[in-house]
N, C-alpha and C positions, 0 to 999 in steps of 0.2 A: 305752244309751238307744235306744230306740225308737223313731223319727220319722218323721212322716206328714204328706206334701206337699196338700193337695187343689190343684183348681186348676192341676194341674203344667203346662198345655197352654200357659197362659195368658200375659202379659206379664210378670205378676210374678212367676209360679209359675216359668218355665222359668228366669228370672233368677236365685231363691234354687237350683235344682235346681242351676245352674252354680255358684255361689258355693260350694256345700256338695259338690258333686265337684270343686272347687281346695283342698279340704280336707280330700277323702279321708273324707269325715262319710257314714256310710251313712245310708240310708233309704227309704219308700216313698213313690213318685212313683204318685197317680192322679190320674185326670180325670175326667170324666163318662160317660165308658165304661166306665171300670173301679169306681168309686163314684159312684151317683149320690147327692147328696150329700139330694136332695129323696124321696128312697124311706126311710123311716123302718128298715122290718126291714133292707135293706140296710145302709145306715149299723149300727145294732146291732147284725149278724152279723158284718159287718168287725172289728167292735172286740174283738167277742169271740175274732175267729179271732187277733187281731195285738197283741189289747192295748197301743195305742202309749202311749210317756209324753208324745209332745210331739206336738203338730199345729199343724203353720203352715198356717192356711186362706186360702188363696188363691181358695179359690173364689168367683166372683160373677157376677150376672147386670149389665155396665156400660152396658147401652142407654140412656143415659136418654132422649133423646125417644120412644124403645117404649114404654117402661115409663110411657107417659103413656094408654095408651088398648090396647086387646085388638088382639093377644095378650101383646103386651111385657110390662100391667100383672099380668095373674097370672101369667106367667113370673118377673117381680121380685120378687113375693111370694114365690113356691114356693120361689126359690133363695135369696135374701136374707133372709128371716124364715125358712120353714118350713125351709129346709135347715140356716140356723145355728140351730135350734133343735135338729134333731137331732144332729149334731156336736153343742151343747154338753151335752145330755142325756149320749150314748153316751161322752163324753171324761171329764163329772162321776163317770159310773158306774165307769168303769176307773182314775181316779185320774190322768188326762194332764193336762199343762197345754196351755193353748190361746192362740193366737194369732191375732188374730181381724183385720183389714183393714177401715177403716171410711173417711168420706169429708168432706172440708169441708161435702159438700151438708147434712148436716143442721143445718147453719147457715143464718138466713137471709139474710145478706151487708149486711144494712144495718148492722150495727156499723161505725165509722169505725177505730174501733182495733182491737189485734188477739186472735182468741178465744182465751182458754185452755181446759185442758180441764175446767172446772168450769162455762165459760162456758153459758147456757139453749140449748138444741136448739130449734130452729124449721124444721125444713124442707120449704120450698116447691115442691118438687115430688117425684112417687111414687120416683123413687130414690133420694133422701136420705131420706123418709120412711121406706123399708123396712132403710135400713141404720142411720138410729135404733132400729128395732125391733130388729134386729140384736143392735144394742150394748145397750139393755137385758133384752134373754133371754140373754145374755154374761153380765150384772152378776147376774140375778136365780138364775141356774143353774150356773157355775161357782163354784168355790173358788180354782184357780189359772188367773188368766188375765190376758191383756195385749191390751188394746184400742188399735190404731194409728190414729189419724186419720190420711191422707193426704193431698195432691190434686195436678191436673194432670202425672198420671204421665204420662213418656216412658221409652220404652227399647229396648232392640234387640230384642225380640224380641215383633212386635208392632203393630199399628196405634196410630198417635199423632197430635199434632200437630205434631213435628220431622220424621216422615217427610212428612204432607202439605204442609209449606211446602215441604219441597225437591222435591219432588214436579211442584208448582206452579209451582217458578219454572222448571223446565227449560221449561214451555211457556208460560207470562206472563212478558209485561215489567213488570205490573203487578198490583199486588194491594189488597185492601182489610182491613185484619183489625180487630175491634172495640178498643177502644181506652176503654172505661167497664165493663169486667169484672177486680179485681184481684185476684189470689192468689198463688200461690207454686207455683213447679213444682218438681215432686220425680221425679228420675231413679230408674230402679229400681235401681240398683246399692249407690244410699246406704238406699233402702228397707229392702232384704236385708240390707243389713250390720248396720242397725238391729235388725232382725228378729233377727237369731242374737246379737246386742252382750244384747239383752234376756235371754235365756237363759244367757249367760255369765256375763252381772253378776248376775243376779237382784235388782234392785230390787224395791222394793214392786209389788202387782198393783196392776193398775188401768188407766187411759188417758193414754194418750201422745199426742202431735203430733210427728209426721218430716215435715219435708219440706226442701228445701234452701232456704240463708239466702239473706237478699234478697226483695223481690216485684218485682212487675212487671205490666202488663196484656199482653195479648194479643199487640197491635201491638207492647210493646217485644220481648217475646219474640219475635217474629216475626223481627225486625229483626236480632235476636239472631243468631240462625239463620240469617237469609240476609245477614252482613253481608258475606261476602265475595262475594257475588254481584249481579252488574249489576240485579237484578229493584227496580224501586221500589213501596215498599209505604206505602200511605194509610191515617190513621186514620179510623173510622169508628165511628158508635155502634151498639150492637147492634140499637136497629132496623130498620138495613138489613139484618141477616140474620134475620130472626123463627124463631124455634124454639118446638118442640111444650114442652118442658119450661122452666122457669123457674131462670135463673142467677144465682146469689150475685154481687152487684156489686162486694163486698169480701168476698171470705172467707179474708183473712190469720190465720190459726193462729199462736198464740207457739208458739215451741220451748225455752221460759227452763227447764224442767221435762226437757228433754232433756239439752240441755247441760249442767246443775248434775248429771247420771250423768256426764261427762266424755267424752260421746259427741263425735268431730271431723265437722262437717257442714257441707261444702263448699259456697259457694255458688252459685248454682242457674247462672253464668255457667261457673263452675270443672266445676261436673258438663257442661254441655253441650257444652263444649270436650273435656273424657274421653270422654264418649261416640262425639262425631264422633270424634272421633281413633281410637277404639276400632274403629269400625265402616268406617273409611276411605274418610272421604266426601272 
């Protein structure tokens, strides 16, 4: 099999790049340098030269308060709509299957319970919007494909929000973090694993939800994160930090639809604790 990384540079790309070399899984690693993934003939000559059967797209533009006003907003277009459109075109026309990386944002967080993935799309702001568009030129242009919801990714390899609380507390004693935004964080490591588990098992195509079990807001997360550490952290609503883009105030994903594949998915406390450990904080 043939297999083709985009995105590889990235948090989650360099995480599957590792998972798939402790497995001795060959395949091609690019990035924006080596494909761009928003240049139409580029993408179509790749394909022609490499013919892959499998593409894990890791590619994506994640600014979202950018992606709310120029340049961000047609940079999130170009990459998030125009690029997975040509990925999925060039993938439909070679016969690969595709794996596409999508986000809670295209929920709009006022559901109380939690979305499945048949649940209505509403998203409120241009990076959910563009990765809804996403996920339906996925649906309307491939034949074999796997759409991942995600959200509140961390992982070693990469800007987050477990590096910036620890970050933070080496120089505050004190901290504020919101505390009315809830969702579910999902470590890269269980992402990956999901990601290659999907191609193993070969379930039906279609859309999925990973992310690790449990939720939490912000501030528990936070707290998570620096529980061993002296730094006290206060909750607060998110109008004390105002941002350009618009946050889902609940956008808990079920995973009932993962599970029933017999996937093991650690909870988001169990992952945080492997990672620190991993990364030897």
């Amino acid at each position: 099999m043939t297999i083709l990384v985009t995105g590889a540079s990235g948090q989650l790309g360099t995480e599957l790049c590792h998972l798939l070399d402790s497995r001795n899984i060959e395949y091609m690693a690019t990035d924006s340098k080596q494909l761009d993934i928003t240049n139409t003939q580029a993408v179509n000559q790749f394909f022609d030269d490499y013919k892959p059967d499998l593409v894990y797209d890791c590619a994506a533009y994640t600014a979202v308060d950018a992606a709310e006003e120029e340049p961000g907003k047609t940079i999130n277009q170009r990459v998030n709509v125009d690029g997975t459109r040509n990925l999925a075109v060039a993938a439909e026309r070679v016969g690969a299957t595709l794996v596409y990386i999508s986000t809670d944002y295209v929920f709009d967080g006022t559901n109380t319970g939690m979305y499945d993935e048949s649940a209505q799309t509403n998203p409120k702001n241009e990076y959910g919007r563009a990765k809804r568009d996403g996920e339906n030129l996925v649906r309307k242009i491939m034949s074999k494909y796997y759409i991942v919801r995600t959200s509140w990714v961390f992982g070693q390899y990469g800007k987050n929000f477990v590096y910036t609380m620890l970050r933070l507390a080496e120089t505050h004693d004190e901290l504020s973090v919101v505390d009315d935004q809830v969702g579910r964080p999902t470590w890269t490591k269980t992402l990956a694993e999901f990601m290659t588990f999907l191609i193993e098992k070969s379930p039906d195509y279609g859309s999925y939800q990973l992310s690790n079990e449990g939720q939490c807001s912000w501030y528990e997360f936070a707290c998570e994160i620096l529980k061993d550490k002296d730094t006290v952290i206060h909750p607060v609503d998110s109008t004390q930090f105002p941002q350009k883009a618009y946050r889902p105030k609940h956008s808990v994903m079920g995973l009932k639809k993962v599970q029933t594949l017999g996937f093991n998915i650690p909870s988001w406390q169990e992952a945080l604790a492997m990672f620190k450990h991993n990364v030897e904080m």
